[in-house]
Z-matrix of the N, CA and C atoms (Angstrom, degrees):
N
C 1 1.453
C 2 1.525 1 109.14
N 3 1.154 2 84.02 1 168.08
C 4 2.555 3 82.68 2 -164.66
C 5 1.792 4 88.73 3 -128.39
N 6 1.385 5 99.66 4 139.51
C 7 1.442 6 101.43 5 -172.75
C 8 1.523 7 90.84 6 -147.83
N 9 1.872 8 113.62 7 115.94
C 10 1.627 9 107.38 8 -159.28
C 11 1.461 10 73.91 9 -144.39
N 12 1.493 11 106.51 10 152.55
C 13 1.037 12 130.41 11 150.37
C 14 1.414 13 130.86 12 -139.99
N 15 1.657 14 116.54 13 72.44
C 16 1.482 15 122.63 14 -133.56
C 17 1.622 16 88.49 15 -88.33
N 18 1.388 17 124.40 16 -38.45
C 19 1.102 18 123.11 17 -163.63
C 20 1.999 19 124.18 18 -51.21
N 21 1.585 20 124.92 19 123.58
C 22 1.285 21 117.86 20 -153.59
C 23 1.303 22 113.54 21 22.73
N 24 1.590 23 108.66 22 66.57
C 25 1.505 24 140.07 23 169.38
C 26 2.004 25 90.82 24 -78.60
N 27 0.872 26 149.24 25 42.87
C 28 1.477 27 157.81 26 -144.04
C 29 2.117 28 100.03 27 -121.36
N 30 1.634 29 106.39 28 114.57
C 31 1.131 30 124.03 29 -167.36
C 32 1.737 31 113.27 30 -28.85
N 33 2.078 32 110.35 31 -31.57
C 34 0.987 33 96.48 32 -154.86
C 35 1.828 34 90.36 33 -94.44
N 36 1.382 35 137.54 34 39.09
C 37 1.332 36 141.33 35 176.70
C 38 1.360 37 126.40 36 -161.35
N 39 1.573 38 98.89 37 42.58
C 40 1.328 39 107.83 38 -172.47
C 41 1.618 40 112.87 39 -109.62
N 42 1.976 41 95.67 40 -13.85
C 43 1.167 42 92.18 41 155.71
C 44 1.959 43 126.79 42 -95.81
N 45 1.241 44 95.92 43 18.85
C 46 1.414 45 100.41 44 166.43
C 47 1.445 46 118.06 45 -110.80
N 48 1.270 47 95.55 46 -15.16
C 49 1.933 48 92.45 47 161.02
C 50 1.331 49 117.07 48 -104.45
N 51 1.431 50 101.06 49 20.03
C 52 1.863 51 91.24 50 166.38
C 53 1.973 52 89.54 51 -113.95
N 54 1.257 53 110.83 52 -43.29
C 55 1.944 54 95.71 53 169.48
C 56 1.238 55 113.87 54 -42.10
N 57 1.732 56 123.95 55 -58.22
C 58 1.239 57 130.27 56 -172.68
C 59 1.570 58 103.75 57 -48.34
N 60 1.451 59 120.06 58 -69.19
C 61 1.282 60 117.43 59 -174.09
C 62 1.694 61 108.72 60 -58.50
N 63 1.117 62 145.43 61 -26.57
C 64 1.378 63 128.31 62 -179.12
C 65 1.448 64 111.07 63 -72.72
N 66 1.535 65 116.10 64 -27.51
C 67 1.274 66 118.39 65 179.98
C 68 1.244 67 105.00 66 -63.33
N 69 1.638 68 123.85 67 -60.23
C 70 1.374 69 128.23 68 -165.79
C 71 1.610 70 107.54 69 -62.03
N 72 1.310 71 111.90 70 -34.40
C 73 1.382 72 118.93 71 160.83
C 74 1.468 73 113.15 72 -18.37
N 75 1.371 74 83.64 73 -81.97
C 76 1.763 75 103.65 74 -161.91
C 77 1.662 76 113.63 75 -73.60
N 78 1.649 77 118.40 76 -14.28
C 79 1.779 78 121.57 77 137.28
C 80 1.571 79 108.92 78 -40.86
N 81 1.010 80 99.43 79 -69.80
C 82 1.636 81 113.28 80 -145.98
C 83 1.733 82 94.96 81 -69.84
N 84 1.150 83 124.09 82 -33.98
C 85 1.652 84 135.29 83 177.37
C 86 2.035 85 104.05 84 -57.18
N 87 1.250 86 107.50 85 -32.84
C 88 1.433 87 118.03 86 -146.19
C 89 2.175 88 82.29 87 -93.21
N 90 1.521 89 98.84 88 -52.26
C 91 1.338 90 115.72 89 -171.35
C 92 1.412 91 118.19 90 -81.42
N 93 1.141 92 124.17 91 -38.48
C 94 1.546 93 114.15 92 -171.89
C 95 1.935 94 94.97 93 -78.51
N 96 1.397 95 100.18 94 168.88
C 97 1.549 96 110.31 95 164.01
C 98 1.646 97 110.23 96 -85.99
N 99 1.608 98 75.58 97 128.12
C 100 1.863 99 100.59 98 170.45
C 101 1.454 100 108.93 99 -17.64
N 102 1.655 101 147.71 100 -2.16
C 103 1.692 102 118.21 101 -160.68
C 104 1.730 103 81.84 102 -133.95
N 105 1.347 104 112.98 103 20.66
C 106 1.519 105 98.79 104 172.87
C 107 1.727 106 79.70 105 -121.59
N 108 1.508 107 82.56 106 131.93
C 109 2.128 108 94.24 107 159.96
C 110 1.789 109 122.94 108 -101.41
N 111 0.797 110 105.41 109 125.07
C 112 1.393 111 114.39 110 -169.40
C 113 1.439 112 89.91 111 -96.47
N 114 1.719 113 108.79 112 132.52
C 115 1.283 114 111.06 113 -178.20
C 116 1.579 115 120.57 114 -67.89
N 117 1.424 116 117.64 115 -171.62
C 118 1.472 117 116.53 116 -160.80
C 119 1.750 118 86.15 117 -89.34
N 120 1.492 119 105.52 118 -62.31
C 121 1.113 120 128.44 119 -162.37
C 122 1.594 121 112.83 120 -120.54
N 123 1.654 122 97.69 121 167.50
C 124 2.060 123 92.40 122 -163.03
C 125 1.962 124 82.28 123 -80.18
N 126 1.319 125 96.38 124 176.60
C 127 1.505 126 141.23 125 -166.72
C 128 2.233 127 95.84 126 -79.24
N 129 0.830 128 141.37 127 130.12
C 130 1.536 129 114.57 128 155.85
C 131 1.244 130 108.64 129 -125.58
N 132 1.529 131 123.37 130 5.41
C 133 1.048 132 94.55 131 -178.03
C 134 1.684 133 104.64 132 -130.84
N 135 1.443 134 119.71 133 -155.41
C 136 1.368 135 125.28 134 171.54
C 137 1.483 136 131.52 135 86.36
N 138 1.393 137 130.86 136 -152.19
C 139 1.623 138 105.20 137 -178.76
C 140 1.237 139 102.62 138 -106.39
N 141 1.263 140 138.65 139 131.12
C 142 1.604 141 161.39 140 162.63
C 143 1.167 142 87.53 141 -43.12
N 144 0.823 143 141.63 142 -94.94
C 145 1.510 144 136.46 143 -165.99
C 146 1.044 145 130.40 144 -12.45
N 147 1.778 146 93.01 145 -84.79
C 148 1.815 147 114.28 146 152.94
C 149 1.109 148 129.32 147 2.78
N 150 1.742 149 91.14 148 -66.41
C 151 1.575 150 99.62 149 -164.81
C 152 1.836 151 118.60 150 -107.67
N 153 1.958 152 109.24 151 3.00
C 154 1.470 153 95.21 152 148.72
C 155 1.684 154 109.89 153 -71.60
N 156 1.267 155 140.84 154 15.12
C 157 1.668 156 121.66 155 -149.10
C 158 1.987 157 86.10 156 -133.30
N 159 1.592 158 112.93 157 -11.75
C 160 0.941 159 117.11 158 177.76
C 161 1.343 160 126.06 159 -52.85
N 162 1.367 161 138.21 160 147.09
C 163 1.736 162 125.75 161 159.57
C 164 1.495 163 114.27 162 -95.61
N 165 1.483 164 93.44 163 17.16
C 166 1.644 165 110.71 164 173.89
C 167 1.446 166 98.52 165 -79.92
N 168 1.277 167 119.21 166 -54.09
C 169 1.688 168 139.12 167 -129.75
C 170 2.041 169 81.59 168 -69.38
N 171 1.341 170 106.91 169 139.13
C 172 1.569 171 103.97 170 179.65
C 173 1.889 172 77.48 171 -136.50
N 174 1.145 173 130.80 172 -40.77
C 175 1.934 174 91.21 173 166.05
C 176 1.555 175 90.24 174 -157.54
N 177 1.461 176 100.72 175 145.84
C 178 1.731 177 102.47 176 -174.22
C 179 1.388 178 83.17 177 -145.37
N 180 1.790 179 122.69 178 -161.63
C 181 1.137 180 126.16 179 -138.79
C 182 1.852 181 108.47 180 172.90
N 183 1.692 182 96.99 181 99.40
C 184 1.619 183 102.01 182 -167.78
C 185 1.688 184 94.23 183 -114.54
N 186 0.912 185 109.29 184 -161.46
C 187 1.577 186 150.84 185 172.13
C 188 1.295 187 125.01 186 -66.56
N 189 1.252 188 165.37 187 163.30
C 190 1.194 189 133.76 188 124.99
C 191 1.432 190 147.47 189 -41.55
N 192 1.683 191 105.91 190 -36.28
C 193 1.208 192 122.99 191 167.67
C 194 1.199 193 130.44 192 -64.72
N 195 1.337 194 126.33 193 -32.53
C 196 1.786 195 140.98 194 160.48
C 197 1.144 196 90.69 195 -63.35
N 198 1.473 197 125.49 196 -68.85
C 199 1.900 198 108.04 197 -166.06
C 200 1.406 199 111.11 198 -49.46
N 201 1.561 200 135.23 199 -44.24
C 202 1.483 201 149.46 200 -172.02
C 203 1.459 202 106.32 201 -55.65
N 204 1.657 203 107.90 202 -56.80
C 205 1.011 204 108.86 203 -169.92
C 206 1.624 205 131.02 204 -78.70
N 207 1.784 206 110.76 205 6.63
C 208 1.666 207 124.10 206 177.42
C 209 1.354 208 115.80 207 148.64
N 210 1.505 209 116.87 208 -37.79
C 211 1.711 210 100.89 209 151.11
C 212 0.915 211 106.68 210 -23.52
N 213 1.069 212 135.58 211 -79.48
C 214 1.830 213 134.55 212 -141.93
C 215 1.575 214 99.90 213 -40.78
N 216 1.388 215 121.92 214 -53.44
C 217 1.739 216 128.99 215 171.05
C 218 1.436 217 123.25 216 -26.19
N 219 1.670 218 95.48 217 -33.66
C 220 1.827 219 105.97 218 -167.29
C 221 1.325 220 104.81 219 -125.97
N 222 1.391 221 137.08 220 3.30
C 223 1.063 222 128.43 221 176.53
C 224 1.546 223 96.72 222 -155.27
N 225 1.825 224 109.09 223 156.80
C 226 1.311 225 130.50 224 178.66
C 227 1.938 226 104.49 225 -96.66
N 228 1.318 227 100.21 226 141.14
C 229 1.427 228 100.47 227 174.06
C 230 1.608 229 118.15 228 -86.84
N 231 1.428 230 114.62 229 141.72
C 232 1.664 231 108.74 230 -159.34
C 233 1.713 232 84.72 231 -108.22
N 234 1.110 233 110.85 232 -68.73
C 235 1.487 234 121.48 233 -176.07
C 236 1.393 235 137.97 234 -161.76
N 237 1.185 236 147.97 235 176.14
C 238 1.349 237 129.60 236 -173.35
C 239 1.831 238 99.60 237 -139.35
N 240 1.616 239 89.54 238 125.79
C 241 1.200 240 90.24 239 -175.17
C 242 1.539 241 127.17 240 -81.16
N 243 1.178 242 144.88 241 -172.07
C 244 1.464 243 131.48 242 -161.01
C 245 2.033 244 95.29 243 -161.92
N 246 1.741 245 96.95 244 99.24
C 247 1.042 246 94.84 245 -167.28
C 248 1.709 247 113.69 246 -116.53
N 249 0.912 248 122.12 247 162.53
C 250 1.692 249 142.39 248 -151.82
C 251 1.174 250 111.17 249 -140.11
N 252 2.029 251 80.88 250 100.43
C 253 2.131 252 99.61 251 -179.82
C 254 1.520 253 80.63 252 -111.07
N 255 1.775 254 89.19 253 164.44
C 256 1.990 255 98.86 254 156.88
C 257 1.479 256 93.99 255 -58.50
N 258 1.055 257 80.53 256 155.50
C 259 2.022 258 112.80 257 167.78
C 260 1.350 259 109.55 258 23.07
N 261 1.232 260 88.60 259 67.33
C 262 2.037 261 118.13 260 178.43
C 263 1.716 262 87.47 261 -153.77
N 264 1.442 263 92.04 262 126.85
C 265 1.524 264 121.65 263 174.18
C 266 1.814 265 103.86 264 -66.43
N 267 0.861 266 101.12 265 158.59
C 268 2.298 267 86.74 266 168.86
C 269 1.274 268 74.09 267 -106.21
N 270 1.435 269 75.67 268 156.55
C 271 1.884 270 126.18 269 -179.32
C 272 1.877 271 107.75 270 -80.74
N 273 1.258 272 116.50 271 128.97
C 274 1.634 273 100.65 272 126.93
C 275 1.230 274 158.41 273 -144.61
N 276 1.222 275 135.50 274 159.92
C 277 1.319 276 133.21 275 -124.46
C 278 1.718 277 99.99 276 -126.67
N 279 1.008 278 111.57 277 110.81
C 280 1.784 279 115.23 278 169.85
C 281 1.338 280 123.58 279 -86.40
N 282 1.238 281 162.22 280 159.61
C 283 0.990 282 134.61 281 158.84
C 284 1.657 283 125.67 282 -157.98
């Protein structure tokens, strides 16, 4: 299973998308049935593309505009996260 979260994949939050993903990990470990494996660790490399279109992909992480523009066809939306740099306004997100 492929578990990516490439989007502002950016050096200074890579240790918040490996917390984020261990947490959701250990949701998704507790919740899915025993014969799906949820990986240890996220995905970093390979084609973005590829692998939103995958029947591998069990949770990845685009843009709005990729989801708008046909993701949406091949994948379900889980949530959008809302993240906090210095001198970055927060976002918000309707949906």
């Amino acid at each position: 299973m492929i578990a990516r979260l490439p989007m502002y994949d950016w050096p200074e939050l890579k240790e918040q998308h490996a917390a984020m993903w261990q947490h959701l990990a250990a949701v998704l470990r507790e919740d899915l049935p025993a014969d799906i494996t949820v990986p240890e660790l996220l995905t970093e490399d390979g084609d973005i593309v590829q692998q939103w279109c995958s029947s591998s992909l069990l949770v990845g992480q685009t843009c709005g505009l990729p989801f708008a523009q046909g993701l949406h066809k091949h994948t379900s939306l889980l949530g959008s996260p809302a993240y906090r740099l210095a001198g970055c306004n927060v976002g918000n997100t309707t949906v």
